[in-house]
Residue, then its C-alpha position, 0 to 999 in steps of 0.5 A: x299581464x306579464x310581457x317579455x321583452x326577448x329582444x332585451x335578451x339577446x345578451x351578446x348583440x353588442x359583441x359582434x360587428x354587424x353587415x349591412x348592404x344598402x342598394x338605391x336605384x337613383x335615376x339612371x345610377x345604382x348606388x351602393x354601400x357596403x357598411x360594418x357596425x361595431x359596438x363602439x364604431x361604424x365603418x363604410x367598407x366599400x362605395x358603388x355608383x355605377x351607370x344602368x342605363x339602358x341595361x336590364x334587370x337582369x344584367x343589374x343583378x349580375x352587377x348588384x351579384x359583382x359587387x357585394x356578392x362576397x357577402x353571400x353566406x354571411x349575415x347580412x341585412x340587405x336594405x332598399x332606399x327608396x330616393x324621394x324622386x320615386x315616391x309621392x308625399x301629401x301633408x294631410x289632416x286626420x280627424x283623429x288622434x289614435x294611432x290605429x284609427x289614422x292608419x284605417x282612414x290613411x289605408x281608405x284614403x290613399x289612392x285618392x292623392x294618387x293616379x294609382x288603385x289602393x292595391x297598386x300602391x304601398x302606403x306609410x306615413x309620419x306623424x307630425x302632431x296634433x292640433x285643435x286637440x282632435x286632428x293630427x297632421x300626418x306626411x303622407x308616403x306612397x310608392x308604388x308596388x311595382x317599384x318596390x317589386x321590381x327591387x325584390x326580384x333584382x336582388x332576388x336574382x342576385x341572390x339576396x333577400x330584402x330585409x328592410x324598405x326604407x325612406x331616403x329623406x328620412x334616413x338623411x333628416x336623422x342624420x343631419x340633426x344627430x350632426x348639428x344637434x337638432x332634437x330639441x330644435x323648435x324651428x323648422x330646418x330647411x334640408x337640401x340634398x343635392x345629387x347628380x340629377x335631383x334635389x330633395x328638399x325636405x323640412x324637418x322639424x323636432x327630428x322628424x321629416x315633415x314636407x318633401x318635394x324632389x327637384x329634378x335638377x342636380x349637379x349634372x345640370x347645375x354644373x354644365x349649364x350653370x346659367x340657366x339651371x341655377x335660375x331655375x334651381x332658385x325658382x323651385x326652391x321658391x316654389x316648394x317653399x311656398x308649397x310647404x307654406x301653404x299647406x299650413x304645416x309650421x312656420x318658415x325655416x330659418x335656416x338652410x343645410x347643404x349636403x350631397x355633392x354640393x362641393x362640386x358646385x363652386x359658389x352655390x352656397x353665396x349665390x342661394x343665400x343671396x336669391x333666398x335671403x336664408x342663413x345657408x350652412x354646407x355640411x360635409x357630412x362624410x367627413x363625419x364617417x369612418x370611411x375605408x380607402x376603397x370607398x374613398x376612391x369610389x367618392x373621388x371618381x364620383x365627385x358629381x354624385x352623392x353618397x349621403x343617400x345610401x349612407x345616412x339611412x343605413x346607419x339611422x336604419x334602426x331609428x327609421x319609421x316609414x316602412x316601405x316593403x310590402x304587406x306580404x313582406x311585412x308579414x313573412x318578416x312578422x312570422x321569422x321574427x316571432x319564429x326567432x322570438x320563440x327560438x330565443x325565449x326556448x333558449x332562454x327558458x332551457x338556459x334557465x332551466x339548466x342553470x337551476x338544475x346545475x344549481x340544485x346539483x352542485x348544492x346536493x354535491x356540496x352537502x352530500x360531501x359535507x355530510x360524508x365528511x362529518x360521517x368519516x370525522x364523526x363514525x368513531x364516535x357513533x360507535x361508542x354512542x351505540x354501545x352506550x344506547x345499548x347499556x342505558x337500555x339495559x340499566x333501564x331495564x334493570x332499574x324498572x325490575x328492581x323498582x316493581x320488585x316488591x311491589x306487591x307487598x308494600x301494597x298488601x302492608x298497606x291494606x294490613x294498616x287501613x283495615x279497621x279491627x271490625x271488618x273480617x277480609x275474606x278474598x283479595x285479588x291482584x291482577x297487575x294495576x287491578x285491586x279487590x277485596x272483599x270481607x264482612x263488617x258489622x256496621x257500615x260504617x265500618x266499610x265506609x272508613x275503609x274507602x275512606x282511607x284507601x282513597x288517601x293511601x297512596x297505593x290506591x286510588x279510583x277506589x269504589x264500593x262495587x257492592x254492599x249487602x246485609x245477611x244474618x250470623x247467628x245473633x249477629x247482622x253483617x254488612x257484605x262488601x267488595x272494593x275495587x281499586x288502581x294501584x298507583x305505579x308511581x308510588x314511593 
């Protein structure tokens, strides 16, 4: 069955910059990134981290309004990161490999990895891989409902509507094997995502996310009260490793990567790789963005506080797997897609259309042109071509008369020469091609050598006895006759 691909047909995407806004409601900070995508480039335009606590929802959506409410109007993807603190992960087996059945047992399965029912809950997941060639291993993702409710009607009320719900962790494992090229990578690496009060630290494996645990220590903590948190910070790093460990997932990382704000914590890298006994890498990972000027004051004033969160997953956002929105969403996102699937199919059905017709009218323009030039050039000389017709017909005309001319008499000079002496011709008829004559003989055989002969002559020709009789004259016996004949037109 023939399938379009309508999205393939969006044939002037790459020639515009795209806008998008990605708000994270981090702890007790509102993070956001005000992002552009050109065709060739991506630049950060604007940063936001600002301190809600103790505010209502209401005074944060006139924040939210303050901040990027100048983009209301334009076409603008507004886009929720979800951090890692808020949402709950299980590594898990399904006894299945086929994507619909993992989805049906995941949806039935959910709420018992939670203290919540299923229907307060938002379930998504990543695949992980199949083993013993019948289960597939699978990081599961929850988060519940009244979260992301909650995100809808602040920037609802700020005037904006969500258009995507993403995974933090996700967006930042994409990011950091996009940077040191980790696609092809067997080994597991061992991601840590510092900010200002948690620690996301997450595995990833082939490009893909596949343990999480949230720490709740971050640079606020590891920087004012350094002695007792960095004790603690190793202790849960052990612990989520030996989590990750046993739940039997890959093998042990051999490699740790740094990111957030790890350059406001002086020495952190020498003292994890001596508590941990990992090779430890720090990537600064915005110095690998376009960032403007106005963002980079909001990262000056903020050296405390990661960025790479509401970063990283915006500009990975359309790589991204875990969806996190709600199943009402994700069906009124379904229907406006399928609606602009169908605008653009009857745009491109129309162009076609038109296309053939301007084709069909050009191609009709160009020979009628031609043709009306070839009458102009040609006209003189159909004229004359006329007046020849005319003459040939009546040269024709002339040369049919004059060939019948006379006809008549050549046939009768040749009956004259075929009858034999013996037989008397009493009545001859001509009517156009019909010929008859009839007479008398004194024998029949006489009448015979006359048929015989008009059949050979080339005047007549179906020559046939139509009847023979025999009567007395006097002493003598007679032989009555009629023969009819064609006469040949064609003759010489």
């Amino acid at each position: 069955m023939f399938k379009l691909n309508i999205n393939k047909l969006n044939l002037f995407s790459g020639l515009a910059n795209r806008e998008f806004a990605g708000v994270n409601f981090s702890g007790n900070n509102l993070k956001i990134s005000h992002i552009r995508k050109f065709p060739n480039r991506k630049e950060v335009v604007n940063l936001l981290n600002f301190d809600i606590t103790g505010l209502s929802d209401i005074d944060i959506s006139k924040t939210i309004q303050t901040f990027i409410g100048g983009l209301k109007g334009k076409k603008v993807d507004i886009i929720d990161i979800i951090p890692a603190h808020l949402v709950i992960t299980k590594n898990i087996e399904i006894p299945s490999i086929d994507h619909r059945e993992i989805r049906e047992i995941l949806n039935l399965q959910a709420g018992r990895h939670t203290p919540y029912s299923r229907d307060e809950i938002i379930v998504d997941y990543v695949e992980i891989g199949t083993y013993k060639h019948s289960y597939t291993k699978v990081l599961l993702v929850i988060v519940a409902r009244s979260v992301i409710k909650r995100h809808y009607e602040i920037l609802g009320r700020a005037g904006f509507k969500v258009n995507k719900v993403i995974f933090a962790p996700e967006g930042l494992a994409l990011a950091v094997s996009k940077i040191l090229k980790l696609e092809a990578e067997n080994a597991p690496i061992n991601i840590a995502h510092i900010d200002e009060s948690f620690t996301d630290f997450s595995i990833i494996l082939k490009n893909k996310v596949v343990f999480i645990r949230s720490i709740p220590i971050g640079t606020l903590q590891l920087k004012n009260e350094r002695e007792i948190y960095q004790k603690k910070f190793v202790e849960e790093f052990k612990r989520s490793l030996e989590a990750y460990l046993s739940e039997d997932i890959a093998k042990s990382p051999n490699k740790l990567i740094l990111i957030g704000a790890e350059e406001e914590l002086k020495g952190i890298e020498g003292f994890l790789s001596n508590t941990l006994h990992l090779p430890i890498k720090s990537l600064p990972y915005l110095s690998n963005i376009n960032i403007s000027e106005l963002a980079w004051g909001t990262i000056s004033k903020a050296k405390q506080v990661s960025f790479s969160d509401v970063l990283a997953p915006i500009l990975n956002c359309d790589e991204m797997k875990i969806d996190l929105a709600s199943e009402e969403a994700r069906v009124r996102r379904s229907i406006e897609e399928r609606g602009r699937d169908l605008i653009k199919t009857g745009v491109f059905i129309l162009t076609i259309f038109v296309s053939i017709f301007f084709i069909l009218v050009s191609k009709i323009y160009f020979k009628g042109a031609q043709l009306n030039k070839l009458n102009s050039k040609y006209s003189s000389l159909n004229q004359e071509a006329q007046k020849l017709e005319k003459d040939f017909l009546k040269i024709g005309l002339i040369k049919n008369y004059l060939s019948g001319r006379g006809y008549p008499l050549e046939v009768l000079t040749e009956l004259y020469n075929t009858v034999p002496e013996d037989i008397e011709l009493s009545e001859i008829r001509y009517d156009e091609e019909k010929f008859s004559v009839k007479g008398s003989a004194e024998v029949m055989s006489s009448v015979f050598s006359f048929v015989d002969k008009m059949e050979k002559s080339k005047y007549f020709k179906d020559v046939k006895t139509k009847y023979t009789s025999k009567r007395k004259d006097g002493q003598r016996d007679l032989t009555d006759f009629e023969i009819t004949s064609l006469i040949k037109r064609g003759a010489d």
